[in-house]
Backbone as CSV, one residue per row, in Angstrom:
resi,resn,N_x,N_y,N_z,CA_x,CA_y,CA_z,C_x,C_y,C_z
1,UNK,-24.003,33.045,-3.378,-22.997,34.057,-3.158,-22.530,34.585,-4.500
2,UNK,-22.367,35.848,-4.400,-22.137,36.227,-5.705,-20.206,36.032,-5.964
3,UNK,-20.025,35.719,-7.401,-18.718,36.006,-7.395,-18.155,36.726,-8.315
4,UNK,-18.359,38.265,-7.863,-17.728,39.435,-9.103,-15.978,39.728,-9.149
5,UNK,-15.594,39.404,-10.693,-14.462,39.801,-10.308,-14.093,41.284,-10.891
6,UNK,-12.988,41.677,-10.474,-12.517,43.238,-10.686,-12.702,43.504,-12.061
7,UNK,-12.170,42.539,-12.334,-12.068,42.948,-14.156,-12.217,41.573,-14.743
8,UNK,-12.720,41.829,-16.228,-12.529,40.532,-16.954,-11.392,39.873,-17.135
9,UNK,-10.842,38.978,-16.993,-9.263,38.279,-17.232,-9.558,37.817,-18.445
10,UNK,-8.291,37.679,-19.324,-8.470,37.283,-20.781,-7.669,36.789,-20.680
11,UNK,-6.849,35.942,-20.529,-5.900,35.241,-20.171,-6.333,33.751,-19.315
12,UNK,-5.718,32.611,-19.309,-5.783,31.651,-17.718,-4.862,32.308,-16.908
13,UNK,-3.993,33.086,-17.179,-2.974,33.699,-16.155,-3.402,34.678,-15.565
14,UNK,-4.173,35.503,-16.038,-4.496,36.612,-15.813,-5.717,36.496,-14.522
15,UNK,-6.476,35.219,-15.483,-7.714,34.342,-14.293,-7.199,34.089,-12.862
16,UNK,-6.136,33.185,-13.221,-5.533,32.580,-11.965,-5.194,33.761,-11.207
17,UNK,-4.478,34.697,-11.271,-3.389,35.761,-10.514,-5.054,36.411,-9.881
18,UNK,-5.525,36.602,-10.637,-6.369,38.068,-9.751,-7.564,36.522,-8.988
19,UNK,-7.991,35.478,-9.284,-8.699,34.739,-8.228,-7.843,34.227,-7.027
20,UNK,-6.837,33.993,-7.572,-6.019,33.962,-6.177,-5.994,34.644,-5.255
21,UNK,-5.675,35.896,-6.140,-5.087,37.014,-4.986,-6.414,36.960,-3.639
22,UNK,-7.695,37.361,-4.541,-8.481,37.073,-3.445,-8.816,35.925,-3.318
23,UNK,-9.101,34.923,-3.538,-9.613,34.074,-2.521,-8.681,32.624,-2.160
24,UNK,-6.962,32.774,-2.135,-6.056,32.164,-1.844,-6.381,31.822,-0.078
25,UNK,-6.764,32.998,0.695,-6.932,32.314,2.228,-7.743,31.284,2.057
26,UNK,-9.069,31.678,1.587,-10.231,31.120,1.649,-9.946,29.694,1.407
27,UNK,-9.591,29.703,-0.051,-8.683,28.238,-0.392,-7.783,27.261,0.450
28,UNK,-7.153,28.015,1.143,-5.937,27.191,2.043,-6.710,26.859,3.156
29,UNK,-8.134,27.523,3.866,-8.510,27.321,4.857,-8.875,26.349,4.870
30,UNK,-9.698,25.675,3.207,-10.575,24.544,3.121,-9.467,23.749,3.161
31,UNK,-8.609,23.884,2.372,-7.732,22.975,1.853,-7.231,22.091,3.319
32,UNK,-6.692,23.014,3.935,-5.769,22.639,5.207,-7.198,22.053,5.932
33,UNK,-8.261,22.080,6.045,-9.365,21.420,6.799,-9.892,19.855,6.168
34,UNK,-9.654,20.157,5.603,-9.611,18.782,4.171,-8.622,18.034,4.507
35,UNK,-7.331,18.720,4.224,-6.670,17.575,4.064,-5.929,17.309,5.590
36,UNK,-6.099,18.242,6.625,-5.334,18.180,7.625,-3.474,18.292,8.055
37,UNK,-3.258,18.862,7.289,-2.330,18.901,7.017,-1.789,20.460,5.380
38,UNK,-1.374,21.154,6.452,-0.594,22.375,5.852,0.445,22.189,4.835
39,UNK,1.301,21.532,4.905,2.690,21.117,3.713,1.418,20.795,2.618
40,UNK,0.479,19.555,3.279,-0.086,18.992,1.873,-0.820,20.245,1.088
41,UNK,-1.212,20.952,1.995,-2.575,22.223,1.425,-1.919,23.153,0.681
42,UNK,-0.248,23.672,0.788,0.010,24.005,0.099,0.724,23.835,-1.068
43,UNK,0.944,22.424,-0.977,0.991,21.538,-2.619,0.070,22.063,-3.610
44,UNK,-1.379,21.186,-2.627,-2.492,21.185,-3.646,-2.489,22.343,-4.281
45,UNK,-2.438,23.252,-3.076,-2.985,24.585,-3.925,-1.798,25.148,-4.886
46,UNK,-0.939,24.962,-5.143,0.026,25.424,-6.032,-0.350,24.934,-7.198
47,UNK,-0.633,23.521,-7.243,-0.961,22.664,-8.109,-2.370,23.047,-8.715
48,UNK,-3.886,23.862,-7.912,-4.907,24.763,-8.362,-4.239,25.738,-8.929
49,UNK,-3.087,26.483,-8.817,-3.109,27.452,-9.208,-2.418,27.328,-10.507
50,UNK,-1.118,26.282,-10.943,-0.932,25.687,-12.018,-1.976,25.200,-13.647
51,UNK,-2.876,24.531,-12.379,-3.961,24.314,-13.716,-4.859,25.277,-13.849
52,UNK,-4.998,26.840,-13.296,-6.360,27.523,-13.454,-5.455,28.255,-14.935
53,UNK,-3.931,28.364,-14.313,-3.131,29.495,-15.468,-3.241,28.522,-16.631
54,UNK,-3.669,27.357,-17.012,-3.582,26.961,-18.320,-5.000,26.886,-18.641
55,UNK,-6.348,27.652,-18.030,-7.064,27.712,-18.735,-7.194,28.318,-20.193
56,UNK,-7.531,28.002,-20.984,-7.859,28.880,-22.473,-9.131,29.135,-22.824
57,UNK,-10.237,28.822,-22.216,-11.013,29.702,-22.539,-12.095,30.329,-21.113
58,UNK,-11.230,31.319,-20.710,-11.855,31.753,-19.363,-12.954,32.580,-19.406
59,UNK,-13.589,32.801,-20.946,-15.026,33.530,-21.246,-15.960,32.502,-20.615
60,UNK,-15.415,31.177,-20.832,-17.042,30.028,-20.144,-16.754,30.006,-18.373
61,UNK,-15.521,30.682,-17.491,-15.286,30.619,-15.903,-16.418,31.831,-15.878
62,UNK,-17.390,31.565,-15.152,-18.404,32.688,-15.306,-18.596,33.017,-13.520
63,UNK,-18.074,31.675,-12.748,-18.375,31.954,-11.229,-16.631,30.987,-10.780
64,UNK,-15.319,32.494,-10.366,-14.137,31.809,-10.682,-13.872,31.374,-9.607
65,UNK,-14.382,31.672,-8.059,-14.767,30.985,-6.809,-14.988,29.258,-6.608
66,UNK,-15.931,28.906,-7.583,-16.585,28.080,-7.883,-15.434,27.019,-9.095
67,UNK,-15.277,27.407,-9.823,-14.431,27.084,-11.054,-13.034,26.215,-9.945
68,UNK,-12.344,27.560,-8.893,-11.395,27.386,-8.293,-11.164,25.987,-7.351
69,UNK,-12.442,25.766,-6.207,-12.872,25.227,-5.943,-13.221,23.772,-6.190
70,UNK,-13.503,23.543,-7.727,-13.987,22.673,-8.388,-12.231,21.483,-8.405
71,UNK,-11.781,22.429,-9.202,-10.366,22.311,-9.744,-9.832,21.781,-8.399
72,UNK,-9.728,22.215,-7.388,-9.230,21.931,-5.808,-9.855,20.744,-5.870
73,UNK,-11.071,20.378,-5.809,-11.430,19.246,-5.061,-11.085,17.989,-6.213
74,UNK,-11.266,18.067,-7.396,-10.553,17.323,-8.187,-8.750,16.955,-7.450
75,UNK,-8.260,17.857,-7.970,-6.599,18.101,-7.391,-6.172,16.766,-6.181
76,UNK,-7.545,17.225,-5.062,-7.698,16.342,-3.646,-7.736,14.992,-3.946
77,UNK,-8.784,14.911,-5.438,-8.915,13.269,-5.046,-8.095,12.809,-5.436
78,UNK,-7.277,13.134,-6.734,-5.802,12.432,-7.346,-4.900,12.361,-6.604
79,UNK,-4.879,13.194,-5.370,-3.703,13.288,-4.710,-4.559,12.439,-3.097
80,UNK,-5.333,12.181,-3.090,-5.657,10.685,-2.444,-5.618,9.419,-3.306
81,UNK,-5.830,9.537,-4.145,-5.162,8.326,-5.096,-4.159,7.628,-4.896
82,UNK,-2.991,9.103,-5.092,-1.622,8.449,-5.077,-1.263,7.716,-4.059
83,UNK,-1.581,9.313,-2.677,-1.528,8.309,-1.460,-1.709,6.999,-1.542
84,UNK,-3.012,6.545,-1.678,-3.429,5.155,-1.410,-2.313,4.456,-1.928
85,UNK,-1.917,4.349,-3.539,-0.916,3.695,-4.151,0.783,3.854,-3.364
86,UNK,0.591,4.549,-2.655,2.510,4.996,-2.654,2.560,4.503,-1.238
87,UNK,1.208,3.956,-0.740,1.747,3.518,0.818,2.629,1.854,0.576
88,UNK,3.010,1.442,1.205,4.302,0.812,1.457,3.313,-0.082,2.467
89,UNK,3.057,-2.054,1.600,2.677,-2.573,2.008,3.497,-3.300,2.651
90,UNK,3.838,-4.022,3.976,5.007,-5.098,4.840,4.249,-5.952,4.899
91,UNK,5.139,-7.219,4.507,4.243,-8.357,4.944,5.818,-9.166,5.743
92,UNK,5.343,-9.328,6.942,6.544,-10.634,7.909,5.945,-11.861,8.410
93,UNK,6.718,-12.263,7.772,6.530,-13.637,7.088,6.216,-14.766,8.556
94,UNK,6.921,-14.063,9.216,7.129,-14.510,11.215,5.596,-14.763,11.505
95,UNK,5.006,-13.655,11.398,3.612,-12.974,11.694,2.762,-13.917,11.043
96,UNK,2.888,-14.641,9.668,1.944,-15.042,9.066,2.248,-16.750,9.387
97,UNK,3.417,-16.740,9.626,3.603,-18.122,10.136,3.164,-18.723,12.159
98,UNK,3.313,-17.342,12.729,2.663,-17.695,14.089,1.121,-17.433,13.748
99,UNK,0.121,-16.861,13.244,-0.854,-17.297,13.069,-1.158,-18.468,12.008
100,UNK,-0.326,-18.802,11.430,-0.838,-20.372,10.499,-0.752,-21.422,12.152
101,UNK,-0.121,-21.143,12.871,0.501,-22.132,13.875,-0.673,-22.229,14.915
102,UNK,-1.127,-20.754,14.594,-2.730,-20.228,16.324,-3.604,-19.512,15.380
103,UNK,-4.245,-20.525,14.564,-5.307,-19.696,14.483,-6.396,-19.121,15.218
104,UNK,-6.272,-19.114,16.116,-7.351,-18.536,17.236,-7.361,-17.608,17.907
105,UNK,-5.423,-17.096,17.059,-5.226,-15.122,17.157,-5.816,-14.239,16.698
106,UNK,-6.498,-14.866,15.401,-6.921,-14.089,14.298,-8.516,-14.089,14.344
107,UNK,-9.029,-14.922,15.096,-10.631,-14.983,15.581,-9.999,-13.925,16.878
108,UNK,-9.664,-14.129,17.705,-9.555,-13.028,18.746,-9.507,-11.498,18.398
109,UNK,-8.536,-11.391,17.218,-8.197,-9.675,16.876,-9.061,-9.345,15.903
110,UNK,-10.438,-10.459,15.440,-11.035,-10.048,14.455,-12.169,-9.751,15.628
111,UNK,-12.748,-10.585,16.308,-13.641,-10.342,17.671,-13.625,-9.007,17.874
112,UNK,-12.181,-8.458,18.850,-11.917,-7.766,19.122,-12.588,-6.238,18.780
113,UNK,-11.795,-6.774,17.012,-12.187,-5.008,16.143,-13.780,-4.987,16.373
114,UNK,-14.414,-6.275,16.074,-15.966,-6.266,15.853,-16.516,-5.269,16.891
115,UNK,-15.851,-5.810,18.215,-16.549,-5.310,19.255,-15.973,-4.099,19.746
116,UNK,-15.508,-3.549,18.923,-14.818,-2.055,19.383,-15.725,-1.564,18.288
117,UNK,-15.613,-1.645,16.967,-16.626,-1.549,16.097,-18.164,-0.619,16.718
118,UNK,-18.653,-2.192,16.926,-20.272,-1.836,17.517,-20.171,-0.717,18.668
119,UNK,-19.136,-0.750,19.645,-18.855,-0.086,20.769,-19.090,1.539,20.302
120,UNK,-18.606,1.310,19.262,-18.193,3.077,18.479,-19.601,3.215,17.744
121,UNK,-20.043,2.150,17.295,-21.478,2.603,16.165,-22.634,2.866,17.643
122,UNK,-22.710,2.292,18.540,-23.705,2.196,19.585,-23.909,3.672,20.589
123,UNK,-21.971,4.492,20.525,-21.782,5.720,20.799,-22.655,6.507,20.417
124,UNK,-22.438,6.637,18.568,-22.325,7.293,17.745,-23.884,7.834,17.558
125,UNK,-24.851,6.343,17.513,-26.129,6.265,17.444,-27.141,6.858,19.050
126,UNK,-26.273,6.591,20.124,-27.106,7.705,21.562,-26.631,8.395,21.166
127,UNK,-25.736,9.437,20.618,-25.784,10.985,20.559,-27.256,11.099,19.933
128,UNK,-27.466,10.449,18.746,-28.700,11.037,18.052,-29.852,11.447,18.901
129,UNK,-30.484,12.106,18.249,-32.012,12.676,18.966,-32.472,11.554,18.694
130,UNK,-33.618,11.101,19.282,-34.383,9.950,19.205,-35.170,9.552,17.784
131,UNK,-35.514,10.635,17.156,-35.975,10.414,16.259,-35.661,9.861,14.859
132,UNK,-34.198,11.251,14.922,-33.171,10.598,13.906,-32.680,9.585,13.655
133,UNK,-32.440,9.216,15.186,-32.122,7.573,15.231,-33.024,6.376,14.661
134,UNK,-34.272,6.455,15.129,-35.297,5.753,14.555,-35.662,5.442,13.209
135,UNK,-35.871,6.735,12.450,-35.499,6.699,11.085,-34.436,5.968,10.307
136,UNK,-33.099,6.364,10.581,-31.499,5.930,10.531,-31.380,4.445,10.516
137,UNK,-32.097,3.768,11.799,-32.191,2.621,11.740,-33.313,1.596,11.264
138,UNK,-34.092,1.958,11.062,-35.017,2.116,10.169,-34.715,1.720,8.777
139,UNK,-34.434,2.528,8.325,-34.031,2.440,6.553,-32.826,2.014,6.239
140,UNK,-31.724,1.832,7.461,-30.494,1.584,6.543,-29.833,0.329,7.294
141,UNK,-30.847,-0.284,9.154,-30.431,-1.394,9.790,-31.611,-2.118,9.097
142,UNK,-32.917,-1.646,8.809,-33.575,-2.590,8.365,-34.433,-2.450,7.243
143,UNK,-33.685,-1.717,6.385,-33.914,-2.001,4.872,-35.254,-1.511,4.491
144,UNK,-36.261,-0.715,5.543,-37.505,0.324,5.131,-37.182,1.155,3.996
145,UNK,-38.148,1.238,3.090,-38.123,2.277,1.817,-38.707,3.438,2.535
146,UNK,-38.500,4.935,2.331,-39.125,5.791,3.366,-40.634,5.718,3.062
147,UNK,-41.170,5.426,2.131,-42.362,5.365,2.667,-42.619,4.195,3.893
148,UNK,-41.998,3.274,4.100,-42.500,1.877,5.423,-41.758,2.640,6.454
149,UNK,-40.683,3.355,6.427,-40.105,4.040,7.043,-41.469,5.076,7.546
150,UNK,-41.553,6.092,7.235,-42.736,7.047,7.531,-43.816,6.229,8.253
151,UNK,-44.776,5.348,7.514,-45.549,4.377,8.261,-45.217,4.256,9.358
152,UNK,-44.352,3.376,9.515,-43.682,2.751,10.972,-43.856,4.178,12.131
153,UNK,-42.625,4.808,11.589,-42.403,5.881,12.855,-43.645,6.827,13.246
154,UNK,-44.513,6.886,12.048,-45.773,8.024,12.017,-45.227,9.563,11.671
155,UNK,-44.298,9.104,10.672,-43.962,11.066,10.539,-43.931,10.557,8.385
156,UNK,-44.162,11.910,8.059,-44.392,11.822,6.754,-43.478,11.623,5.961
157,UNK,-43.313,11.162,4.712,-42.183,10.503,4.087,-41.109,11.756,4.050
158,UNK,-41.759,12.869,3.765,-40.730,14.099,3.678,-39.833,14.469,4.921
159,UNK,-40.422,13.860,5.812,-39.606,14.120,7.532,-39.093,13.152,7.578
160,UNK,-39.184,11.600,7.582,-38.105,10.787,6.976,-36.948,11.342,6.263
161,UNK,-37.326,11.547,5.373,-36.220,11.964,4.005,-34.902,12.887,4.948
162,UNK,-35.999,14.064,5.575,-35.282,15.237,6.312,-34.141,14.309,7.216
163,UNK,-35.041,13.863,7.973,-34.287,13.222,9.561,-33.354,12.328,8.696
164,UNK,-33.175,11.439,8.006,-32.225,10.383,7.390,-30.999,11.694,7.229
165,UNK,-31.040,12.420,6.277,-30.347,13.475,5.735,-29.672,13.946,7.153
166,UNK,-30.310,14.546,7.798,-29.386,15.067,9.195,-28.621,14.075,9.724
167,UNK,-29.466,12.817,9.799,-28.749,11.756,10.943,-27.433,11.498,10.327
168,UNK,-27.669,11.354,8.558,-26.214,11.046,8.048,-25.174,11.824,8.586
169,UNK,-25.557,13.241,8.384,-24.459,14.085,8.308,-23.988,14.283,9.979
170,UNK,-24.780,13.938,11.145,-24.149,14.065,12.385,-23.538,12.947,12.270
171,UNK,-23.676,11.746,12.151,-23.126,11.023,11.830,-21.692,10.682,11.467
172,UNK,-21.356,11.401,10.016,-20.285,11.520,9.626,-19.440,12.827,10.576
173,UNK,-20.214,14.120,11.080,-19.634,14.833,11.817,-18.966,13.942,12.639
174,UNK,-19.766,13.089,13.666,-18.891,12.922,14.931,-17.695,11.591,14.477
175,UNK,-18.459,10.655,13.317,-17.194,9.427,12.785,-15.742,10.314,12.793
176,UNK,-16.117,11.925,12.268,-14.643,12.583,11.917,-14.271,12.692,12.894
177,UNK,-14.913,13.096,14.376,-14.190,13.922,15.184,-13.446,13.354,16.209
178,UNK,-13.857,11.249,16.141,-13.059,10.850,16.540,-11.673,10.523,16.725
């Protein structure tokens, strides 16, 4: 995709103001799809638009779509960082003392997850087309290099490669959409 802008910006301010202007939806669309959440999307993006205005040398932003973008998904992961750090661990003390007392709560709710677990991976794996699946399990339940992979199934290492690649990504599609 090409990304022409109106004019050269000589400035990071000048960068920031006119890439915004256009492609600020575009930005918030990902953003808010990313992060799920609108308040957060328009943090981040304030916070893209903060660091594009302190660029200084916007002769090397040659694709500012891209540049913008970049800067965003950086932005995302620090600000999953923090998250992680700023959550608020509880520990009750009650809780850790009725399982010192039964341990055989904690084999039950570990059971449990296991088998909700597999329940969800066993879903996840009949959606696949048959093939994908084969492959999928193949190389990553039983440790085939794609060439033993290819062998096995009878499709060529490059259709391996392909089918692994798709299966991941339906994969992760439907893990999200639960």
């Amino acid at each position: 995709m090409q990304d022409p802008m109106p004019q050269a910006p000589r400035t990071g301010s000048n960068l920031a103001a006119a890439t915004f202007r256009k492609y600020k939806a575009d930005l918030h669309r990902w953003l808010v799809k990313r992060l799920r959440s609108p308040e957060a999307a328009d943090d981040i993006a304030q916070e893209v638009f903060s660091r594009a205005v302190r660029v200084e040398n916007v002769e090397y932003v040659r694709k500012p779509l891209s540049y913008l973008f970049g800067i965003a998904f950086h932005v995302i992961s620090e600000y999953q960082i923090r998250e992680e750090q700023d959550r608020i661990i509880t520990y009750d003390s009650s809780v850790v003392d009725q399982l010192d007392q039964h341990p055989s709560m904690v084999v039950q709710d570990e059971f449990a997850d296991r088998l909700n677990l597999q329940r969800q991976i066993e879903a996840v794996l009949a959606e696949l087309p048959a093939q994908y699946r084969t492959v999928l399990l193949l190389c990553k339940r039983d440790g085939m290099t794609y060439e033993e992979a290819a062998e096995a199934s009878g499709l060529s290492v490059h259709t391996v490669e392909k089918y692994l690649v798709r299966a991941k990504a339906m994969v992760m599609a439907k893990t999200w959409d639960r």
